[in-house]
C-alpha positions as CSV (number, residue, x, y, z in Angstrom):
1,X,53.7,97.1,121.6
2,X,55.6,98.2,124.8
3,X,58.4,96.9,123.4
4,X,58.5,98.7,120.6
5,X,57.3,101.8,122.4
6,X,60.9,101.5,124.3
7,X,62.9,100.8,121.5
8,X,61.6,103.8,119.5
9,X,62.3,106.4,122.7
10,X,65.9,105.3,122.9
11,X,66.2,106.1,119.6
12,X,64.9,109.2,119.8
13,X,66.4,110.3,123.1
14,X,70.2,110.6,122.0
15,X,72.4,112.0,124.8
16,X,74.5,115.2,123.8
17,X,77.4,114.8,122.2
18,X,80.2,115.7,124.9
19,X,81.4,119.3,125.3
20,X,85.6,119.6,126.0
21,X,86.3,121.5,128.4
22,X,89.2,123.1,127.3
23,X,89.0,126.5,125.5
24,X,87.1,126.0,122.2
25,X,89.8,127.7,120.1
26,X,89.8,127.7,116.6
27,X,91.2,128.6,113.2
28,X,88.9,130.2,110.7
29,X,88.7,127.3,108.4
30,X,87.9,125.4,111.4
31,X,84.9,128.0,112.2
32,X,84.0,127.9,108.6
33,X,83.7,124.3,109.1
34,X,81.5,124.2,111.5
35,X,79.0,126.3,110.4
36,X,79.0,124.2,107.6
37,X,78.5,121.1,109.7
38,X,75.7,123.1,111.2
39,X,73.9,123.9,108.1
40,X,73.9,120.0,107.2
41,X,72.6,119.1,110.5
42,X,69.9,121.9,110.2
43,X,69.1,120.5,106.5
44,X,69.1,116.7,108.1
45,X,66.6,118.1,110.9
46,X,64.4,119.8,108.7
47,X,64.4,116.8,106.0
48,X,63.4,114.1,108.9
49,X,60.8,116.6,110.1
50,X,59.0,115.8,106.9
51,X,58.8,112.5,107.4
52,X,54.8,111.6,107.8
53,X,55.2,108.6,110.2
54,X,55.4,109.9,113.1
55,X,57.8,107.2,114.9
56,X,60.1,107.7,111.9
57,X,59.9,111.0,112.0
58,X,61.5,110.7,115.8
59,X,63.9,108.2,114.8
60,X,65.1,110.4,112.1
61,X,65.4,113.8,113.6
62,X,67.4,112.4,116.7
63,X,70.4,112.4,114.9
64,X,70.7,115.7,113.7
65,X,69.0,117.3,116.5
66,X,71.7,116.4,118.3
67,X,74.2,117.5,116.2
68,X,72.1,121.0,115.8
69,X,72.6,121.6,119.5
70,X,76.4,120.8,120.2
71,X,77.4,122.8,117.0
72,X,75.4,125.7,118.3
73,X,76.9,125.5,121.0
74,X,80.6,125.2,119.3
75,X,79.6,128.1,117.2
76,X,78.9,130.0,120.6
77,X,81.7,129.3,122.2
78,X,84.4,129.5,119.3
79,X,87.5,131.7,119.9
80,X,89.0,132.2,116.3
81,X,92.5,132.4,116.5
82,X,94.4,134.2,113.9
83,X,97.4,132.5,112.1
84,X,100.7,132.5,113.9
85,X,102.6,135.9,112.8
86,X,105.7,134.2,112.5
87,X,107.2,130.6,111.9
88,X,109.8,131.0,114.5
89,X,108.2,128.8,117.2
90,X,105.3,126.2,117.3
91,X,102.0,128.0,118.4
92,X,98.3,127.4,117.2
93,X,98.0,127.1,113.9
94,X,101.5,126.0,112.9
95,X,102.6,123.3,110.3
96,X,104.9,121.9,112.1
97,X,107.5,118.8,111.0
98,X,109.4,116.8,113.5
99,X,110.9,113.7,113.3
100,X,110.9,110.6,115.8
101,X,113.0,108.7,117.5
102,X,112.9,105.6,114.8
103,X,113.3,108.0,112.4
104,X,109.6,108.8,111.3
105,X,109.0,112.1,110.3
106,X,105.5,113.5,110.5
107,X,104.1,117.2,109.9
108,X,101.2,117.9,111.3
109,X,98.8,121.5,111.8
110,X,97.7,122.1,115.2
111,X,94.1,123.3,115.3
112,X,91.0,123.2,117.3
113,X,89.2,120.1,118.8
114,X,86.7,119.8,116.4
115,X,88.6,120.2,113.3
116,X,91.6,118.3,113.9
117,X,92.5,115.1,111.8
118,X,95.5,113.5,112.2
119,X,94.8,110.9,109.0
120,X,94.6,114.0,106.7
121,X,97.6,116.3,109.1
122,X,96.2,117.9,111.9
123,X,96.2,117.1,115.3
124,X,94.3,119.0,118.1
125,X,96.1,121.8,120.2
126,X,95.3,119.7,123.9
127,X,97.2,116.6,121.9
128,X,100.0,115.1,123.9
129,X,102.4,115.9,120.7
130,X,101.2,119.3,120.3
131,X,101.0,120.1,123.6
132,X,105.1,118.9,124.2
133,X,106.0,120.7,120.8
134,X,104.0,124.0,121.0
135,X,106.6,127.1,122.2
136,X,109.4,125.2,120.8
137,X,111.6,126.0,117.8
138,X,113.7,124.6,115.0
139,X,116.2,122.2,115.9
140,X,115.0,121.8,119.4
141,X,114.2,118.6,121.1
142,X,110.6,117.7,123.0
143,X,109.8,114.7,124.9
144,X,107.1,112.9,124.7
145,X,107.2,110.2,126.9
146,X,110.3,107.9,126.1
147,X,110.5,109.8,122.5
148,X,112.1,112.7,121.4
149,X,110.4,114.9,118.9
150,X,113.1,116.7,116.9
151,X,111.5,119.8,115.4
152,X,112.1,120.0,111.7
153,X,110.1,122.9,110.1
154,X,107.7,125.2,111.5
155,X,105.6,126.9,108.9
């Protein structure tokens, strides 16, 4: 029984998720997001707390609980930025296209921690790339390393 008694607190006592510490900027798709994510998590918590066993209701309700308490604290700490007023230099927010060294051209839109995505195009504002390529404009060169980044397009 002990056994299982240890088992069954380690699943119910998931650490917090980790909190950057770098300003929580965001777009507002990227708040919208969130509180989206927050409502599922709230729905997920409210769902296990249903559950009669009461193990499986712990087991259950880890998860989410979890989740409820680092995307409150997200939420709280969200500074929405508004979309660049102009596509004459990369800044937050910006689609920008740039090609690589070996030829490789990527575009990418640089956005909050929690939003970005780099399989579906965006890539985090504290990335290495977007770090190197943020301030710059069309035509010029960033370094990344050994690479060069030439900037393509800024939208």
């Amino acid at each position: 029984m002990k056994e299982e008694s240890a088992e069954t607190a380690s699943e119910t006592l998931l650490p917090d998720r980790p909190i950057s510490p770098h300003p929580n900027l965001v777009t507002a798709t990227g708040l919208a997001a969130l509180e989206a994510q927050l409502a599922e998590a709230r729905t997920a918590y409210e769902a296990a707390n249903a559950i009669e066993d009461a193990n499986e209701r712990r087991r259950q309700a880890a998860g989410p609980l979890r989740d409820v308490r680092y995307l409150v604290e997200r939420l709280r700490t969200a500074q929405v930025v508004s979309e660049p007023a102009s596509s004459e230099i990369v800044a937050f927010g910006s689609k920008v296209a740039f090609s690589r060294d070996d030829g490789r051209v990527q575009t990418y839109r640089i956005v909050g921690e929690d939003e970005a995505d780099p399989k579906a195009g965006s890539i985090s504002y504290v990335s290495p790339v977007a770090k190197v390529l943020m301030g710059k404009a069309v035509g010029e060169i960033a370094s990344l390393g050994d690479q060069e980044l030439e900037i393509l397009t800024i939208a």
